[in-house]
C-alpha positions in Angstrom: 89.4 121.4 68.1 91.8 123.5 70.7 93.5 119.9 71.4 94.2 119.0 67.1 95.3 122.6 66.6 98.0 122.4 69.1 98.6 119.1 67.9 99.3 120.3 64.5 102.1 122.7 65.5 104.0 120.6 67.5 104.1 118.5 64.3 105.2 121.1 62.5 107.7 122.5 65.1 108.8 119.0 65.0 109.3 119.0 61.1 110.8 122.3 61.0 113.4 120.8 63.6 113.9 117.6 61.7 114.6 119.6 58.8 117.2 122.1 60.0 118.8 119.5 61.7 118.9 117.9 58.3 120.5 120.8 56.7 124.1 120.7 55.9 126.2 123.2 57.5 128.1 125.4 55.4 131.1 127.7 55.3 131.8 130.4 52.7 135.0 131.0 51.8 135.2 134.3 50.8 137.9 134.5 47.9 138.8 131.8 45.0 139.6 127.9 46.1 143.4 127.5 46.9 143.7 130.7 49.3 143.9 130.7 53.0 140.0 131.2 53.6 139.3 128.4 51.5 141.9 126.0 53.6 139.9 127.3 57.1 136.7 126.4 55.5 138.1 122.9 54.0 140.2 121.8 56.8 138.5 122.8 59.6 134.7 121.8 58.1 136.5 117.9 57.3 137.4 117.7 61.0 133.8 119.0 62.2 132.3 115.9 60.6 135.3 114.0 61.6 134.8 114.6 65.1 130.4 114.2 64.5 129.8 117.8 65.9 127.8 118.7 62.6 125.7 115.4 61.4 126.7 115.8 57.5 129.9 117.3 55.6 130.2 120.5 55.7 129.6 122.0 52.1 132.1 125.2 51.3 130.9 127.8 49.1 133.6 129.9 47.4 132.6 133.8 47.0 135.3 135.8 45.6 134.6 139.5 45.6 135.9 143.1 47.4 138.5 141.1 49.2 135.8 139.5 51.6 133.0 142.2 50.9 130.8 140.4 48.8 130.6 137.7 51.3 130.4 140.1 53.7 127.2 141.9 52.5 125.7 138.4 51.4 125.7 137.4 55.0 124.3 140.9 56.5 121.8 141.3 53.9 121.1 137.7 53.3 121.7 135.4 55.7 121.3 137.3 58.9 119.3 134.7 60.9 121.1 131.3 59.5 122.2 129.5 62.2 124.1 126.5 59.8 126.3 129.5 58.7 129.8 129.4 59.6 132.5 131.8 57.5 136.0 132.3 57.4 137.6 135.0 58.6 141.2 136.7 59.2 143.1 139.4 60.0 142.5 140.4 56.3 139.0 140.8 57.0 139.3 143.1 60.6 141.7 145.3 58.1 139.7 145.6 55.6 136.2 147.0 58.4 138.9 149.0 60.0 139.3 151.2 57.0 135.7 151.2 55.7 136.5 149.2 52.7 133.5 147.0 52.4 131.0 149.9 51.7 130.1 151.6 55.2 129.7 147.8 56.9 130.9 147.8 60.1 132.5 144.7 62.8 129.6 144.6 64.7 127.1 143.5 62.0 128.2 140.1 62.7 129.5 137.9 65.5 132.9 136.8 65.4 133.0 133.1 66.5 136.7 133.1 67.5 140.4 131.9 66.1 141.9 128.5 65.6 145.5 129.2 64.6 147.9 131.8 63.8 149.5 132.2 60.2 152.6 133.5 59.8 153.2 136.2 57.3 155.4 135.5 54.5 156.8 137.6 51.8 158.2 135.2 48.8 160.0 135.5 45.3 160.0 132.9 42.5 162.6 130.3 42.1 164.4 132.1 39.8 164.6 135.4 41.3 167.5 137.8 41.8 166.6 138.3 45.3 168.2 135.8 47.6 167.1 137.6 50.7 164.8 140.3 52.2 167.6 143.2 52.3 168.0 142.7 48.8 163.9 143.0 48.0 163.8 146.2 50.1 167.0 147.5 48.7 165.4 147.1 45.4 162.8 149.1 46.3 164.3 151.9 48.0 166.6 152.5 45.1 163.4 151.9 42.3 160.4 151.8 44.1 158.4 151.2 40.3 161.0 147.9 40.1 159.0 145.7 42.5 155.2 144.8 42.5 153.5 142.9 45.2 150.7 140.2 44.6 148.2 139.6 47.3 145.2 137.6 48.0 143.8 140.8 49.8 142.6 143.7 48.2 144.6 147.4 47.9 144.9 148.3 51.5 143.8 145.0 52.8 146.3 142.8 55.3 148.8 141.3 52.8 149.1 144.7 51.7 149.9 146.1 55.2 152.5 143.5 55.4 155.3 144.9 53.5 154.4 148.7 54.0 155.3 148.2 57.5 158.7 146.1 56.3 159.6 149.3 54.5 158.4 151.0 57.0 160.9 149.3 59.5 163.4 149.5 56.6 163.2 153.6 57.1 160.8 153.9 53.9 158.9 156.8 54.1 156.5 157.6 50.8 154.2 154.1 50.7 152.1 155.6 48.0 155.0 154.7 45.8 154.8 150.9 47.0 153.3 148.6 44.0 150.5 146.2 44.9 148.3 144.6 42.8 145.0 142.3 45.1 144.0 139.0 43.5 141.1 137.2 45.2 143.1 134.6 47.2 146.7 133.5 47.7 146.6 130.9 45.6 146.3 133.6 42.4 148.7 135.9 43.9 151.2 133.4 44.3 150.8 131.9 40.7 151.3 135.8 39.3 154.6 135.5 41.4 155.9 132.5 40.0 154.7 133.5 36.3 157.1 136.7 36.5 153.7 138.9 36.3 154.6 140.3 40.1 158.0 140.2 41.6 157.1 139.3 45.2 154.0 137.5 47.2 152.9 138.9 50.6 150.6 136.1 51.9 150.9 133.2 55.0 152.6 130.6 55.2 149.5 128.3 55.0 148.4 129.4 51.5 152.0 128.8 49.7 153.1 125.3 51.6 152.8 123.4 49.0 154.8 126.1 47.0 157.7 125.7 49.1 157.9 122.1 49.5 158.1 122.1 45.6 160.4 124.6 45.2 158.5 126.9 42.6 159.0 130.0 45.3 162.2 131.3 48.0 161.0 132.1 51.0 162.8 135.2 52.0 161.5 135.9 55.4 158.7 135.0 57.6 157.1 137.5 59.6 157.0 136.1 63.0 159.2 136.5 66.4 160.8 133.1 65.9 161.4 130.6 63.3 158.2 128.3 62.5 158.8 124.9 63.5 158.5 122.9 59.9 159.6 125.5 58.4 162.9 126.1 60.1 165.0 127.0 57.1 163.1 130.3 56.3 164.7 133.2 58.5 162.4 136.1 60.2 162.6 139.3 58.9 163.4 140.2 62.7 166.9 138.3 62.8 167.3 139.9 59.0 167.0 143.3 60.8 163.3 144.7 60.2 161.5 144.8 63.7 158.0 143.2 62.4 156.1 140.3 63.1 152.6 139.8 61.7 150.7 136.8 62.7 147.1 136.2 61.0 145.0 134.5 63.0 142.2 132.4 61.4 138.9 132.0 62.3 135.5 132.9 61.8 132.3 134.9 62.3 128.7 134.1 62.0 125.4 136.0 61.2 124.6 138.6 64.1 120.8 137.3 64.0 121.3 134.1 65.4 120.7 133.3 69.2 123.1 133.3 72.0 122.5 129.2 72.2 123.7 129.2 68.4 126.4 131.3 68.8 127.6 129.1 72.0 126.9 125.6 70.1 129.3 127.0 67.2 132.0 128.4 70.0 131.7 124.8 72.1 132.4 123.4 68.5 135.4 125.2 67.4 136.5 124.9 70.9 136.4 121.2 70.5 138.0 121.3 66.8 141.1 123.1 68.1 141.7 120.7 71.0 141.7 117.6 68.2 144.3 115.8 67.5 143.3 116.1 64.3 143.5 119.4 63.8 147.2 119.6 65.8 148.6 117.6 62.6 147.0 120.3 60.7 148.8 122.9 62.0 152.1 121.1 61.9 151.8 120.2 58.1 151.6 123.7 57.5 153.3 125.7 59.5 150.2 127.5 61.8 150.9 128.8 65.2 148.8 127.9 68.3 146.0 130.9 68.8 143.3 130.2 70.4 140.5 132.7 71.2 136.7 131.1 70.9 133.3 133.4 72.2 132.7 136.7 73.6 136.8 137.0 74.7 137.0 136.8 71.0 134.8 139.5 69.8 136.6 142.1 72.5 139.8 141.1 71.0 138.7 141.9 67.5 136.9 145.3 68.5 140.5 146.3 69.7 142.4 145.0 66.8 139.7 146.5 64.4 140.9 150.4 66.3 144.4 149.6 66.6 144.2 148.7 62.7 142.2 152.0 62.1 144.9 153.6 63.5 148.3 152.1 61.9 146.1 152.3 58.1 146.0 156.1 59.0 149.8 156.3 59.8 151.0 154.7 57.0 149.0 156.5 54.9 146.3 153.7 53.4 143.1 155.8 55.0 142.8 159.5 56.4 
């Protein structure tokens, strides 16, 4: 009887195996399709299957909410443990646990899995616009701060907020309370409030608006890195315009904090293998990513001291206390 019981189990650890290998990985996107979470998920789940590391497509969920806090808590609360559970992550989200905006949850009730690229920051106009370059945004707002509004696909405070607090900030601005910002959940609703005349300027990445700019719905009037992005050669940095910034996101992901070290590594080994593709190299190309690449444990240091340094900038600028 000792012999069939023993039996039994290994049938159904074998079952249970079977069956989770079955399972479909999937990444959550944690904002509306069209934004830059939802093209990590979508790009970089295509090329997973592409390359066979996960045996069927990867399935994206889209969960809009807090500007990544509802997919935040679903994955603490939730999903703890699930080991097919992969979601995207960005600078936007280590801003938004540096200043205790997602409800008292903290960095370290997950695992960050690591970055694949960098996204350069962008601010934007409409087609139609009066501003022809970055001076004559920021002089705009200098002279009427009320004139301008922002549109984001981060919340109030979050990392496309950041971005042109610290361009005024460069600019010799000193009252950011007086800065208008309105958070939609993703880029790709920010940017269409831009181009409707709701909001006079997008702050986003390059990667959510490409498409934008090849069309020519939006002027790009600076992008936020320390040289011109190759693809994008046309669009000046707001360094050689004469503001001292550069803000890169990187993308990425984390996972849930429950899963074991061999999960965690399997994932890393994975991404690992997804940014050294060919594949994903024309990826980056087509729309104008930067190489950043920091997969595993390296990873999660690096965000623990971005998530302080973060802390600290929100407090000067005057987004926390």
């Amino acid at each position: 009887m000792k012999f069939i019981h023993l039996k039994a189990l290994g049938a159904s650890a074998l079952i249970s195996l079977a069956a989770s290998q079955a399972m479909s990985t999937e990444c959550i996107a944690p904002a509306d399709p069209g934004g830059g979470w939802d093209f990590t998920c979508r790009q970089v789940g295509k090329i997973l299957y592409d390359l066979k590391l996960v045996p069927k497509p990867v399935q994206v969920t889209n969960m809009a909410g807090a500007g990544g806090g509802l997919a935040y808590a679903h994955v603490v609360n939730a999903r703890n443990t699930d080991e097919d559970l992969i979601v995207a992550a960005s600078s936007a989200t280590t801003a938004r646990l540096a200043q205790n905006a997602y409800g008292g949850a903290t960095a370290d009730q997950v695992r960050f899995l690591g970055a694949i690229a960098g996204d350069p920051g962008v601010i934007v106009v409409a087609n139609d616009s009066p501003y022809q370059t970055l001076s004559d945004l920021i002089d705009a707002i200098k002279a009427d701060p009320a004139s301008v509004t922002f549109a984001g696909g981060s919340a109030a405070g979050g990392f496309d907020h950041l971005k042109p607090l610290q361009l005024l900030k460069a600019a010799g601005f000193e009252d950011m309370r007086l800065i208008k910002y309105v958070g939609m959940n993703g880029g790709a609703e920010a940017i269409t409030q831009t181009i409707g005349g709701h909001t006079q300027a997008m702050t986003g990445d390059i990667s959510e608006i490409t498409g934008f700019i090849k069309s020519g719905d939006v002027r790009p009037l600076a992008v936020l890195t320390r040289e011109r992005v190759p693809g994008f050669e046309d669009i000046p940095t707001a360094k050689e315009q004469g503001f001292d910034v550069e803000v890169v996101n990187w993308r990425g992901f984390y996972v849930p904090k429950g899963i074991s070290d061999d999960a965690f590594t399997l994932w890393a080994g994975r991404l690992q293998e997804v940014a050294d593709s060919a594949e994903w190299q024309e990826v980056m190309v087509k729309n104008g990513l930067a190489p950043f690449t920091l997969v595993g444990d390296d990873f999660q240091d690096w965000v623990d001291g971005v998530v302080a340094e973060t802390t600290e900038l929100s407090k000067e600028i005057g987004v926390i206390q």
